[in-house]
DSSP file (Angstrom, degrees, kcal/mol; ACC not computed):
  #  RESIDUE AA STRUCTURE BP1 BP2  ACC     N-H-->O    O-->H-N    N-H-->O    O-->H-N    TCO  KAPPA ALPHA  PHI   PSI    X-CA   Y-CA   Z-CA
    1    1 A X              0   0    0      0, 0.0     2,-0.5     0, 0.0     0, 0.0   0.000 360.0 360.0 360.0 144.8  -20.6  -13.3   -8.5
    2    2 A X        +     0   0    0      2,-0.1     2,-0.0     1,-0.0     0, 0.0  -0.805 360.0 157.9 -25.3  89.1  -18.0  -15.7  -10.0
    3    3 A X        -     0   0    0     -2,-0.5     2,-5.5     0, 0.0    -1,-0.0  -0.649  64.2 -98.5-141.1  58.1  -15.6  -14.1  -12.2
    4    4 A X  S >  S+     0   0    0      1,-0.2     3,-1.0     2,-0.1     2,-0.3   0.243  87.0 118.2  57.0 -27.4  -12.9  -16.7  -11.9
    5    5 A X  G >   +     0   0    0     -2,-5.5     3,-1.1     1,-0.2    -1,-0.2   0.107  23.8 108.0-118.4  63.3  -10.8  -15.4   -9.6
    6    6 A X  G 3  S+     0   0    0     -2,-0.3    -1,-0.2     1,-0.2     3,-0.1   0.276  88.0  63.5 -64.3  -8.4  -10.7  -17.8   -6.4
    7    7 A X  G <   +     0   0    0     -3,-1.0    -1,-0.2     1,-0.1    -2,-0.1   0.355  69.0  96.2-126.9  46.1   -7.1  -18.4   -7.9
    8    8 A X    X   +     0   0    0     -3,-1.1     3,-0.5     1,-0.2     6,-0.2   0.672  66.4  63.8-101.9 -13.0   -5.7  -15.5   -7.7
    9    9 A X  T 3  S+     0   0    0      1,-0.2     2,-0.3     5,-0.1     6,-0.3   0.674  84.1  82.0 -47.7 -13.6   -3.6  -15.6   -4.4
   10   10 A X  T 3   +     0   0    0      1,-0.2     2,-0.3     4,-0.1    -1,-0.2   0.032  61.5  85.6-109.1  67.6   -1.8  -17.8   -5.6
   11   11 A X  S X  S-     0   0    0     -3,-0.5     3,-2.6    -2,-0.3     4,-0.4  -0.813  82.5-140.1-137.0  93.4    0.3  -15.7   -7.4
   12   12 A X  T 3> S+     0   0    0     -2,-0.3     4,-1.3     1,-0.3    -1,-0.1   0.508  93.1  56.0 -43.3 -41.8    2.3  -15.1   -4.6
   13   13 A X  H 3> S+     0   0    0      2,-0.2     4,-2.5     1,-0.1    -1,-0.3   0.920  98.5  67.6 -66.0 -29.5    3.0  -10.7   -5.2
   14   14 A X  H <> S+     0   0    0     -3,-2.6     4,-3.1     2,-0.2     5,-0.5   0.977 109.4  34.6 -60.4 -61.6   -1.2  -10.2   -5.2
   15   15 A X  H  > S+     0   0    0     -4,-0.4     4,-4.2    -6,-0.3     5,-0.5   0.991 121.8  54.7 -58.8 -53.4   -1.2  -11.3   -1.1
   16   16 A X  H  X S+     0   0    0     -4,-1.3     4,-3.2     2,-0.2    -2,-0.2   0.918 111.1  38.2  -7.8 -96.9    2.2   -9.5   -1.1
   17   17 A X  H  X S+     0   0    0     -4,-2.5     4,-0.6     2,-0.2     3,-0.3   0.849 113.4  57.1 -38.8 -73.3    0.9   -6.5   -2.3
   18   18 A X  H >X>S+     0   0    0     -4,-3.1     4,-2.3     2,-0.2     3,-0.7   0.930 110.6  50.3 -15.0 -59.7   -2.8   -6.8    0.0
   19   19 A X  H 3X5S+     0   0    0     -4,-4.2     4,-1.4    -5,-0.5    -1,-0.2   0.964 111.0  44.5 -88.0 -18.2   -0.7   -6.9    3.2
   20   20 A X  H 3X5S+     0   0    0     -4,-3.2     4,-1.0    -5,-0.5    -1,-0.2   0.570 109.2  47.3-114.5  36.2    1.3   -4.2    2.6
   21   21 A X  H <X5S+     0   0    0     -3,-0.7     4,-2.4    -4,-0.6     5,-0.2   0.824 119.6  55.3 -85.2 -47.4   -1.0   -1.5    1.3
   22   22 A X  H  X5S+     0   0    0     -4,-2.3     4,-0.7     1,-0.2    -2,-0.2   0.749 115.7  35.0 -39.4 -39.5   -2.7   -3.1    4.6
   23   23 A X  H  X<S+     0   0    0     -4,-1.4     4,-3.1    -5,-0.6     3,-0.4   0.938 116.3  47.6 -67.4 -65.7    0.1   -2.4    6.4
   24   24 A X  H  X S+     0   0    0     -4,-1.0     4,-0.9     1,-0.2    -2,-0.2   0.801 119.7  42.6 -69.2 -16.4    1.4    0.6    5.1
   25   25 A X  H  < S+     0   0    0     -4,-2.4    -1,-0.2     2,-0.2    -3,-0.2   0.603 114.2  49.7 -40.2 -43.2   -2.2    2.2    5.3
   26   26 A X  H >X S+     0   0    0     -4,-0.7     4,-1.3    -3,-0.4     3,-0.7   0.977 110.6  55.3 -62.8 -67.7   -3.1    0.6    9.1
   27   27 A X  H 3< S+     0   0    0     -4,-3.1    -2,-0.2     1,-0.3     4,-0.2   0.706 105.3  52.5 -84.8  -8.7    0.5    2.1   10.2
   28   28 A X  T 3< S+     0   0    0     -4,-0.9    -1,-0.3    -5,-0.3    -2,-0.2   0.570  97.2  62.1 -72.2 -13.3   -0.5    5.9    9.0
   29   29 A X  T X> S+     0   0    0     -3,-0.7     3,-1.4     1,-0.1     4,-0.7   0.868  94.4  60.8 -66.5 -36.4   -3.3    5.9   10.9
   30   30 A X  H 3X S+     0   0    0     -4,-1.3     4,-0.8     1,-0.3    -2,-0.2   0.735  80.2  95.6 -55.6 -16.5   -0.8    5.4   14.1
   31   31 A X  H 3> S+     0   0    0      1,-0.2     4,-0.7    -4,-0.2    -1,-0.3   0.485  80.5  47.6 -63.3  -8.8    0.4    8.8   12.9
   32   32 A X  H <> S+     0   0    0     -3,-1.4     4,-2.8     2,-0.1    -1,-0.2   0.706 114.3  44.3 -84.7 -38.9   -2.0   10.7   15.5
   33   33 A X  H  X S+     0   0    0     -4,-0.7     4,-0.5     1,-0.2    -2,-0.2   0.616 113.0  47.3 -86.5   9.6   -1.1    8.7   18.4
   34   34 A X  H  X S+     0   0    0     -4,-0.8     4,-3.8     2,-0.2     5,-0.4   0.763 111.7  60.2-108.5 -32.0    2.7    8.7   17.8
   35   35 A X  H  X S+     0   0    0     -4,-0.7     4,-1.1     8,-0.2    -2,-0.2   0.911 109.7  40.8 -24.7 -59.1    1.9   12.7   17.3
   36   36 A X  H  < S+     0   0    0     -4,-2.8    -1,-0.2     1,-0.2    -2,-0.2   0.979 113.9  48.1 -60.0 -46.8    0.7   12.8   20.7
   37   37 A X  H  < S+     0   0    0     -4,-0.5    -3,-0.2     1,-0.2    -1,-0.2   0.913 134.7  10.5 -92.2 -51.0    3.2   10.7   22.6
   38   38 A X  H  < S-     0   0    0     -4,-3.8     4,-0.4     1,-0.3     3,-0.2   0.418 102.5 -98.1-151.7  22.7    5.9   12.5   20.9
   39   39 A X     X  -     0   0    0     -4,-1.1     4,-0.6    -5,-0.4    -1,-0.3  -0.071  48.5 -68.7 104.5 165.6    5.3   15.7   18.8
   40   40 A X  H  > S+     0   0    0      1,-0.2     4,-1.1     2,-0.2    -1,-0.2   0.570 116.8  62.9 -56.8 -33.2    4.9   16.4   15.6
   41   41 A X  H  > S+     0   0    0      1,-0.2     4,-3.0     2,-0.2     3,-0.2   0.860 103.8  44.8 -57.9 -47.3    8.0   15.8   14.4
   42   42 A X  H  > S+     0   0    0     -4,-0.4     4,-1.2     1,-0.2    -1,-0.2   0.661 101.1  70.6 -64.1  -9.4    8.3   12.4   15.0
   43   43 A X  H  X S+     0   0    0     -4,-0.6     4,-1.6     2,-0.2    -2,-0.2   0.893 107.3  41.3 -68.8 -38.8    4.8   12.2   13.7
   44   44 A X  H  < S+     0   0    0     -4,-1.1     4,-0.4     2,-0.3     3,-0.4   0.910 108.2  52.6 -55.0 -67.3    6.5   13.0   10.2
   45   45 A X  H  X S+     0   0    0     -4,-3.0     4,-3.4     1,-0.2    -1,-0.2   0.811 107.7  53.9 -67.0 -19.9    9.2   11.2   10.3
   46   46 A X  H  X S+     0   0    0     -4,-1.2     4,-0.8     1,-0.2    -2,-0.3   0.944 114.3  43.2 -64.1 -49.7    7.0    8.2   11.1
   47   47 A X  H  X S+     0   0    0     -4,-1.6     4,-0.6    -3,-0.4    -1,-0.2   0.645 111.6  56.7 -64.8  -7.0    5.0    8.9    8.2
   48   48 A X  H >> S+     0   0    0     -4,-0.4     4,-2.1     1,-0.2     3,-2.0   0.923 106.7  50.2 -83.3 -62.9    8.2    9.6    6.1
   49   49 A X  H 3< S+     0   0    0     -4,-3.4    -1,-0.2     1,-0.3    -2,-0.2   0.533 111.4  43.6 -77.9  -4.9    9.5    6.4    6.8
   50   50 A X  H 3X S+     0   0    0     -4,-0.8     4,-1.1     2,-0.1    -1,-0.3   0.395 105.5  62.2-110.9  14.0    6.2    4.1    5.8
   51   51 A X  H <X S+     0   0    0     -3,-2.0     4,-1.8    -4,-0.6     3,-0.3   0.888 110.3  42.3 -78.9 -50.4    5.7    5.9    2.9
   52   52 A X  H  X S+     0   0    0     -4,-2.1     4,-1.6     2,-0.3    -2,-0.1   0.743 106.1  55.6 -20.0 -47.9    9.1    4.5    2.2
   53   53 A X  H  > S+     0   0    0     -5,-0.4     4,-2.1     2,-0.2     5,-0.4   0.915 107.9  55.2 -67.2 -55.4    8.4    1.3    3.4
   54   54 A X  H  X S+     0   0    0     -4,-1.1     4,-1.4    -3,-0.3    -2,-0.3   0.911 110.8  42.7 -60.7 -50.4    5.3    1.4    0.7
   55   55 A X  H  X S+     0   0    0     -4,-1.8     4,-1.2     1,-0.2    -1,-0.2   0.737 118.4  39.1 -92.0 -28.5    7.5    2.2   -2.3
   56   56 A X  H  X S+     0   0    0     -4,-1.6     4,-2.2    -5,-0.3    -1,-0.2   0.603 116.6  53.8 -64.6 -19.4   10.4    0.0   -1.9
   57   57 A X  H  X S+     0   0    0     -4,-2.1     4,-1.7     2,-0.2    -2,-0.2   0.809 113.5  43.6 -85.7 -22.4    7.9   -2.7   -0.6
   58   58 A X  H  X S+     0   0    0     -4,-1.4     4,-0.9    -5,-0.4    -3,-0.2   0.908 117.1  52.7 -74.9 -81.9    5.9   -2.2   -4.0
   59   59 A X  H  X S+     0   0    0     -4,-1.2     4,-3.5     1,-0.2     3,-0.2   0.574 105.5  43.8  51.0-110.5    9.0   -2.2   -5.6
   60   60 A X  H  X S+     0   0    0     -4,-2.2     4,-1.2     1,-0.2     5,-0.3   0.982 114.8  53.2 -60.8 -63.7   10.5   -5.2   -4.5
   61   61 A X  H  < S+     0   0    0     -4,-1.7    -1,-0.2     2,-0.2    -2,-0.2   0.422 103.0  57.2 -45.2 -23.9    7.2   -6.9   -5.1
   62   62 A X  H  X S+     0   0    0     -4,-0.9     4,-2.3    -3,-0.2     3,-0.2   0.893 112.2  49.0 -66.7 -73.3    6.9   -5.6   -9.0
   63   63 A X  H >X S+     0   0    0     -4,-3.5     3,-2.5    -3,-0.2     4,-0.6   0.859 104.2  47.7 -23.0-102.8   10.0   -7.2   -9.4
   64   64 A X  H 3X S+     0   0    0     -4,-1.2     4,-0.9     1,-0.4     6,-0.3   0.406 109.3  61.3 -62.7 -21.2    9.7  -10.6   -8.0
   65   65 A X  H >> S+     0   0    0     -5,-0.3     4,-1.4    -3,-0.2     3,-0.9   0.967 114.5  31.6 -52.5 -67.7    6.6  -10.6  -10.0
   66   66 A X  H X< S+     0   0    0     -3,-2.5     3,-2.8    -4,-2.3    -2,-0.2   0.957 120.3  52.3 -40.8 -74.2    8.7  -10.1  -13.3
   67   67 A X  H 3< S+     0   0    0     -4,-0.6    -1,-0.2     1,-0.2    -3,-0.1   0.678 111.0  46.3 -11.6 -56.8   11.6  -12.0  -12.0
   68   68 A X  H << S-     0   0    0     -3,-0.9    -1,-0.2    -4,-0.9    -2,-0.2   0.605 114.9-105.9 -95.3 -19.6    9.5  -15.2  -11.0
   69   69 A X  S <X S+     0   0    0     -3,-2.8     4,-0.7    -4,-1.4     3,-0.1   0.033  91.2 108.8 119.0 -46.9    7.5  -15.4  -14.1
   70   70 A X  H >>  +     0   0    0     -5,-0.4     3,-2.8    -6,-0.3     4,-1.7   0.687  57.9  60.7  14.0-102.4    4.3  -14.0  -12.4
   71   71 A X  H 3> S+     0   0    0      1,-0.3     4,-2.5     2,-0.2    -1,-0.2   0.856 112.2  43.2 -43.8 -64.5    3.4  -10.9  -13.3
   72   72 A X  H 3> S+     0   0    0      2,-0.2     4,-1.0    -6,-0.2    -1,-0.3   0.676 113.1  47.4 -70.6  -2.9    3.0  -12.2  -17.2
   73   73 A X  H XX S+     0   0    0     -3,-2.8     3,-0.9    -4,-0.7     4,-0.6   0.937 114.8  53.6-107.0 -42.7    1.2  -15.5  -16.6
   74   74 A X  H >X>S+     0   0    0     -4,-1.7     4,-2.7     1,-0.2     3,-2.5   0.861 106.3  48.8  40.8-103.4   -1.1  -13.1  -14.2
   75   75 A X  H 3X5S+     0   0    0     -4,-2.5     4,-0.5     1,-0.3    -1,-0.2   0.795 118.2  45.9 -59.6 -28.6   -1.7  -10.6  -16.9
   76   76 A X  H <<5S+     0   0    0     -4,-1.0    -1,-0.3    -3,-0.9    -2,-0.2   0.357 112.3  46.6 -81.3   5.9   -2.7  -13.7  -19.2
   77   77 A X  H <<5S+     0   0    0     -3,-2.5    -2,-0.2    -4,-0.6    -3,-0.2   0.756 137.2   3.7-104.4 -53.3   -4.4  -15.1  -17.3
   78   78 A X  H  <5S-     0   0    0     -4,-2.7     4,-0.5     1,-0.4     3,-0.4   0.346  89.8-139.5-114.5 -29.4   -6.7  -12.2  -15.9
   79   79 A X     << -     0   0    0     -5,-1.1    -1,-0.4    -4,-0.5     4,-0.3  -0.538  41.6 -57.5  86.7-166.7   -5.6   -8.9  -18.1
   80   80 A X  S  > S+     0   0    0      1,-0.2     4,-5.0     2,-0.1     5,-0.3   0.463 112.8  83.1-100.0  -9.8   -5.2   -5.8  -17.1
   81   81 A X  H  > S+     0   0    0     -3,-0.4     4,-3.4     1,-0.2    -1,-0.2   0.921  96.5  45.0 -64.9 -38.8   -8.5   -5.0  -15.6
   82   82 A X  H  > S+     0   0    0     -4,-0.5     4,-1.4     2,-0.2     5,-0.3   0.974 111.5  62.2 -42.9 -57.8   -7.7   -6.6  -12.1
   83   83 A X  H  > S+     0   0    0     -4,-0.3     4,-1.5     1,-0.3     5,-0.3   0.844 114.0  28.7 -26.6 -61.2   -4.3   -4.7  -12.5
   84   84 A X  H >X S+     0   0    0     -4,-5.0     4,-2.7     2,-0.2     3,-1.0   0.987 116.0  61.6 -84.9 -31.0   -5.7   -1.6  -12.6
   85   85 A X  H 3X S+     0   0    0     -4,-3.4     4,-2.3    -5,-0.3    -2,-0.2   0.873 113.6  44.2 -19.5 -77.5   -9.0   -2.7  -10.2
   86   86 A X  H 3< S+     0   0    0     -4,-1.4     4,-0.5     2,-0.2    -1,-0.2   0.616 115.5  42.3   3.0 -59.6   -6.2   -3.5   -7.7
   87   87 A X  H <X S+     0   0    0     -4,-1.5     4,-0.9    -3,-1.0     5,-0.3   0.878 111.7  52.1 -87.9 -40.1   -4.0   -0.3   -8.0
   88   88 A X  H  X S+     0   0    0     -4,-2.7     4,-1.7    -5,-0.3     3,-0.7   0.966 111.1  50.0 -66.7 -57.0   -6.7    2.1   -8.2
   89   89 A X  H >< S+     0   0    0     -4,-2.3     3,-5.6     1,-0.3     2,-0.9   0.856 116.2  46.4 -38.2-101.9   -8.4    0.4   -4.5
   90   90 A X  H 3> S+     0   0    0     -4,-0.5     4,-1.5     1,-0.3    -1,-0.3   0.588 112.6  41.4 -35.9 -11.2   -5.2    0.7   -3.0
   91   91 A X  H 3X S+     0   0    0     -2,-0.9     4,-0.9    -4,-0.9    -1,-0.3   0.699 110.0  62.7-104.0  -3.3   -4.1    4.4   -4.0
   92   92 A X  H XX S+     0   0    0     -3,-5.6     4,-2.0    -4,-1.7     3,-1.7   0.961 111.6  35.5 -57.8 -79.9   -7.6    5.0   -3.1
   93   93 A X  H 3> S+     0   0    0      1,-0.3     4,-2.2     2,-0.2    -3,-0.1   0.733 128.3  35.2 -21.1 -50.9   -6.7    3.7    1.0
   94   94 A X  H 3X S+     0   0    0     -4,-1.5     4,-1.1    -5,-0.3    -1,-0.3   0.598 107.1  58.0-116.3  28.3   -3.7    4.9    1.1
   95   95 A X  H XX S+     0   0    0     -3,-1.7     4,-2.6    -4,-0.9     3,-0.5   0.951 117.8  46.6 -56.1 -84.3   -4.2    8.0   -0.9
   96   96 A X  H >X S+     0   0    0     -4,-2.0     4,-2.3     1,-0.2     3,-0.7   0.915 115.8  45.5   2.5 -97.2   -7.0    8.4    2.3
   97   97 A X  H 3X S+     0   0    0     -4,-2.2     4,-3.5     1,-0.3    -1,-0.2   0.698 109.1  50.1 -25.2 -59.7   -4.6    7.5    4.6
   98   98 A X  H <X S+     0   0    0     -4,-1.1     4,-2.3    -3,-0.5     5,-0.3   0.883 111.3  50.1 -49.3 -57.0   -1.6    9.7    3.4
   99   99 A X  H XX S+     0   0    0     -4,-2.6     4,-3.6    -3,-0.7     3,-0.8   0.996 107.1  55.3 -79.9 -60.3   -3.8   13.1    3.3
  100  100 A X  H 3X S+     0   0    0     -4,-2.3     4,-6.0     1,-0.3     5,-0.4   0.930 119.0  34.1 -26.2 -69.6   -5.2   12.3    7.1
  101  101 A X  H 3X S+     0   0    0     -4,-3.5     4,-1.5     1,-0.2    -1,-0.3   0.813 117.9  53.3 -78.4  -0.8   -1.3   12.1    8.5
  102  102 A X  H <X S+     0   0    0     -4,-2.3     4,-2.0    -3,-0.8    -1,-0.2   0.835 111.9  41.8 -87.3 -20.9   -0.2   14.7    6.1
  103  103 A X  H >X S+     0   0    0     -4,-3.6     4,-2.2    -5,-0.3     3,-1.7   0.965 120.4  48.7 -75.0 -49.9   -3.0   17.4    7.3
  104  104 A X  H 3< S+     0   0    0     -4,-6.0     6,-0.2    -5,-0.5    -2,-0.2   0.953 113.7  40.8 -60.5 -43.1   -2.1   16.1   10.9
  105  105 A X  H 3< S+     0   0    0     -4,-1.5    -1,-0.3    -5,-0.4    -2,-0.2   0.877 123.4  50.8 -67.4 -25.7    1.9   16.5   10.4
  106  106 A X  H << S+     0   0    0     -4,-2.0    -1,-0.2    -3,-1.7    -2,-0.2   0.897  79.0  98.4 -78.5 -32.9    0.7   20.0    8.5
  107  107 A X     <  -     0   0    0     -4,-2.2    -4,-0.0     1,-0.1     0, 0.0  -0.276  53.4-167.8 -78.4 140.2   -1.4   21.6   10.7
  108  108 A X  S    S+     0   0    0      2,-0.1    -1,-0.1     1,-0.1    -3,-0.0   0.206  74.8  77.5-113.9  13.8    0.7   24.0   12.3
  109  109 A X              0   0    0      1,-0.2    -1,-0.1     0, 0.0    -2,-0.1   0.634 360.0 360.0 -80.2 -23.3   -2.5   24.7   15.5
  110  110 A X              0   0    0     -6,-0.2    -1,-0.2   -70,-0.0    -2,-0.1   0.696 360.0 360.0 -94.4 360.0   -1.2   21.5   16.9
């Protein structure tokens, strides 16, 4: 269905935001095979360091919404219901994601 919003890439943080939940989701799945190759520890820190990546990259992107003017003609444009549509998918994924390499980095059999 048609609910107006075929123009909502181009508010340049939404694709922002899409490629790195994609990203930071995609690269904690890699958290078993970087387990294997080279233990568990590094499996951690690998996950330490794109949950990192995810929260400065949100961040930065939150900003540069405000900053640019965005974010409010966005929310006037569309409301808040994308907003939370949007946030809610994505902590769903990498919510998902997160628990997978955090049971792998926890479990202490491997």
């Amino acid at each position: 269905m048609y609910f107006g919003y075929q123009t909502m890439w181009t508010y340049t943080f939404v694709p922002i935001a899409f490629v790195l939940v994609m990203l930071v989701g995609i690269a904690l799945g890699f958290v078993y095979a970087v387990g294997a190759a080279r233990g568990k520890r590094a499996a951690a820190r690998y996950a330490q360091v794109w949950t990192i990546v995810l929260i400065v990259g949100a961040l930065a992107d939150l900003v540069y919404a405000v900053i640019t003017g965005q974010w409010a003609a966005f929310i006037s444009a569309y409301g808040w219901t994308p907003v939370f549509e949007m946030a809610l998918l994505a902590a769903m994924f990498i919510g998902a994601m997160w628990m997978m390499a955090a049971s792998y980095v926890g479990d202490k059999k491997r």
